[in-house]
KOLGUTOR-880890 format. One record per residue (C-alpha): x, y, z; residue in one letter. Coordinates in steps of 0.02 Angstrom, whole numbers, padded with zeros to 5 digits, always signed. Example, Ala and Ser with C-alpha at 12.3 -4.5 7.8 and 13.67 -1.06 7.14 Angstrom:
REM residues 2
+00615-00225+00390A/+00684-00053+00357S/
***
This chain:
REM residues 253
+03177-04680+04012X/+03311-04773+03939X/+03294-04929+03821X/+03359-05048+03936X/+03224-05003+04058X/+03093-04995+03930X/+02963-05146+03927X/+02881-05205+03765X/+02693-05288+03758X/+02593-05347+03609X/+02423-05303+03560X/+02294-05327+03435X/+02217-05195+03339X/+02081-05223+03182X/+02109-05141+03016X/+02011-05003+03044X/+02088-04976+03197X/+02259-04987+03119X/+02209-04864+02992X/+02136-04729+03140X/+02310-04748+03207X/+02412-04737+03047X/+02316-04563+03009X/+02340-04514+03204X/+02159-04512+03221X/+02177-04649+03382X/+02271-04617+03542X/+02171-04714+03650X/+02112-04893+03672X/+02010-04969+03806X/+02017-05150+03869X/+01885-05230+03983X/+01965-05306+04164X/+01949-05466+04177X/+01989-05642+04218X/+02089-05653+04388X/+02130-05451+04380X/+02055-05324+04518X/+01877-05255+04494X/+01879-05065+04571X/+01711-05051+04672X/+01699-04862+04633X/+01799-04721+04553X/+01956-04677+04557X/+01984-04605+04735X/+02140-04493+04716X/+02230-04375+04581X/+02398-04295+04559X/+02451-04152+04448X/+02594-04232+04320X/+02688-04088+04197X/+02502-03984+04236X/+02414-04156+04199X/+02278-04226+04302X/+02315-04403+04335X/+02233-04554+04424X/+02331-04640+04554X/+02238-04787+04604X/+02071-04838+04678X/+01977-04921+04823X/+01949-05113+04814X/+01827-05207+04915X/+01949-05325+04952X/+02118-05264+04920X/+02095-05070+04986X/+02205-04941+04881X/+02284-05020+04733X/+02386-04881+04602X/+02311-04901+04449X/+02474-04934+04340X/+02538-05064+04443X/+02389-05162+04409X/+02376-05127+04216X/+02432-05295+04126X/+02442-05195+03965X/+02579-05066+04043X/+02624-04932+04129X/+02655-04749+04078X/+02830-04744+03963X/+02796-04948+03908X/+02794-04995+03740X/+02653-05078+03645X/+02694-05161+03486X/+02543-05192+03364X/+02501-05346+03282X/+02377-05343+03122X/+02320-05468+03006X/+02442-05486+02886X/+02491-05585+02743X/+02639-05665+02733X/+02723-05767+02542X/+02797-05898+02588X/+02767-06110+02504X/+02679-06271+02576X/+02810-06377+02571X/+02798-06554+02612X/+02867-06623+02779X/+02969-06796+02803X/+02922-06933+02764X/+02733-06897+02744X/+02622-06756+02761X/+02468-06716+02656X/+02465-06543+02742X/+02655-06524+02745X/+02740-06371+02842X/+02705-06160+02776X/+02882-06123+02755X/+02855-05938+02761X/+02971-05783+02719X/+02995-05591+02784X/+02899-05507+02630X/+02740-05460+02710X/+02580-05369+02669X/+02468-05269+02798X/+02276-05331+02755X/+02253-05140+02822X/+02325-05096+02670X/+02215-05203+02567X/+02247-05342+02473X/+02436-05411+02418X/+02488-05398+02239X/+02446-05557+02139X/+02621-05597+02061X/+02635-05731+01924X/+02760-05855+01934X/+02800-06013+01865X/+02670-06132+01950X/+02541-06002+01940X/+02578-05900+01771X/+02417-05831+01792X/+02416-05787+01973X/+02270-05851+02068X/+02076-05810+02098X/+01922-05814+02224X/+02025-05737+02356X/+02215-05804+02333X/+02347-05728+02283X/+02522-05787+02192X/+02696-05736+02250X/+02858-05678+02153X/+02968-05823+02142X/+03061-05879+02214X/+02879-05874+02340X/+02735-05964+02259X/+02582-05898+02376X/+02524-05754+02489X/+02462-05838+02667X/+02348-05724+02755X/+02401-05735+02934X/+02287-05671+03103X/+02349-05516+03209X/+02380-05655+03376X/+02529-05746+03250X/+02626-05578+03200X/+02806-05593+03271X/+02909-05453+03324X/+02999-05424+03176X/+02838-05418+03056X/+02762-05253+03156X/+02756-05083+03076X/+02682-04994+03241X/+02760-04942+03408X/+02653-04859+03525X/+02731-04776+03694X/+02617-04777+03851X/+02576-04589+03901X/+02419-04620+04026X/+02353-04764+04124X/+02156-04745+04211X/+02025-04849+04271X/+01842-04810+04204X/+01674-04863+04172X/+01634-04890+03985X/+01495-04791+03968X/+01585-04660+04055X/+01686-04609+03903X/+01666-04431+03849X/+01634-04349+03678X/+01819-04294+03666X/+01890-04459+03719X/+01778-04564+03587X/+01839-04452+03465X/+02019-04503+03517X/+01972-04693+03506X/+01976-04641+03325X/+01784-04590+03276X/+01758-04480+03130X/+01629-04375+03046X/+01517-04373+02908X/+01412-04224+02848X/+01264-04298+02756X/+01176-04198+02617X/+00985-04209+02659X/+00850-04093+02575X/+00835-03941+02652X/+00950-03979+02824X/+01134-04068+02838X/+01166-04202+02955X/+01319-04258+03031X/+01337-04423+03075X/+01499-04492+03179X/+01575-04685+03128X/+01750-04791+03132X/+01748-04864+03004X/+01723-04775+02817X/+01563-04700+02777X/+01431-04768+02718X/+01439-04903+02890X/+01296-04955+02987X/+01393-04945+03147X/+01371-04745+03176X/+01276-04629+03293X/+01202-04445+03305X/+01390-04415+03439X/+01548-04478+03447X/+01502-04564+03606X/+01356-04629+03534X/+01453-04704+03378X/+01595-04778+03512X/+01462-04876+03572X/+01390-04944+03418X/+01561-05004+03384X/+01606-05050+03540X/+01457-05186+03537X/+01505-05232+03367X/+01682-05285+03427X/+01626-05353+03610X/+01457-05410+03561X/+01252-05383+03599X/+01230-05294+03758X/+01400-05270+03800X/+01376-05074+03799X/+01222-05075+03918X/+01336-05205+04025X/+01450-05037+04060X/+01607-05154+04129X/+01752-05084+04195X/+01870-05054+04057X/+02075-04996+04062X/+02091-04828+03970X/+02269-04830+03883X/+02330-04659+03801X/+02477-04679+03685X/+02574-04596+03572X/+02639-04684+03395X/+02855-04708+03408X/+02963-04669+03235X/+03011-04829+03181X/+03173-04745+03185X/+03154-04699+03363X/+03109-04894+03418X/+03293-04962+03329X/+03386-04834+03415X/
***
């Protein structure tokens, strides 16, 4: 596909979920349907064989008969690009607006920190010699403070991650399978208990209280931490998104 024909989305990934994708430990996301998009009454109804690849095609609607499953993804189709936005700080100076403003304007610059990567440096300068504490940081002149900034207000030009499209399917949540939860990014843990091991599976690091005795079982626990109480036992419709991380160099080419 060539880059003129190439379309670009955003989307919001946590830390943690930055981090599984950084260490190519995620290559899948899933997003629940919703709003004014189609609700599939059952499974996907037909398959095709792509470069010895099973793919969906579409399924049945019980108002709108066969719909093809990309067309209707609003995150994509298969060759799209996804570009990530992550909390992230940003240094930068309040500065006052004209004539009046208590609040004044954040006049921010392009030196950025990923909160994935933890914290930004604390740099003294001259109005804070001795940087800053209880959570805020100082900039390098000529920046005074570190701003920490959510994932929805990360332009363009402040992402680090390009991910291409490879698959596009229509499932039920619960429906997800050992392998694929372990592509959402769950790890292991092999716990040393007397006289047995145990491995338990998480996202996040270890120890976490969002874990289980599978990877599917894990998936869930963090799927209800993310979507809330219930959500897993809910088992919505979701949009299963494969992708594959871009080269930085590849995406400026």
């Amino acid at each position: 596909m060539s880059n003129s024909a190439i379309t670009e989305k955003p989307i919001l990934f946590n830390a943690d979920m930055v981090r599984a994708i950084l260490d190519g430990r995620k290559t899948q996301t899933r997003r629940i349907l919703g709003g004014k998009r189609v609700w599939p009454s059952d499974i996907i109804q037909d398959t095709d064989f792509i470069d010895g690849k099973e793919v969906p095609l579409g399924f049945e609607h019980f108002e709108h008969g066969w719909l093809k499953t990309e067309s209707m993804c609003p995150h994509g189709q298969p060759g799209d690009r996804l570009w990530v936005r992550e909390t992230w700080w940003q240094a930068g100076d309040w500065v006052t607006a004209y004539p009046e403003d208590d609040e004044g304007h954040w006049g921010g610059s392009k030196r950025i920190h990923f909160a994935a990567d933890g914290t930004p440096p604390n740099e003294p300068n001259y109005d804070h010699p001795n940087g800053l504490q209880n959570g805020s940081f100082a900039a390098a002149h000529p920046h005074r403070v570190w701003r920490k900034r959510p994932s929805i207000h990360m332009p363009r030009w402040a992402s680090r991650i390009t991910l291409e499209i490879t698959n596009v399917r229509v499932e039920r949540i619960q429906d997800i399978s050992e392998e694929d939860a372990i592509a959402e990014g769950i790890r292991n843990s092999t716990l040393q208990i007397p006289l047995t091991k145990a491995v338990m599976y998480h996202h996040e690091p270890w120890p976490t209280p969002v874990c289980g005795e599978s990877a599917r079982d894990a998936y869930g626990a963090l799927w209800e931490s993310i979507n809330g109480k219930d959500s897993w036992d809910k088992n919505p419709w979701v949009w299963v998104i494969e992708f594959r991380r871009v080269e930085q160099a590849m995406v400026a080419a």
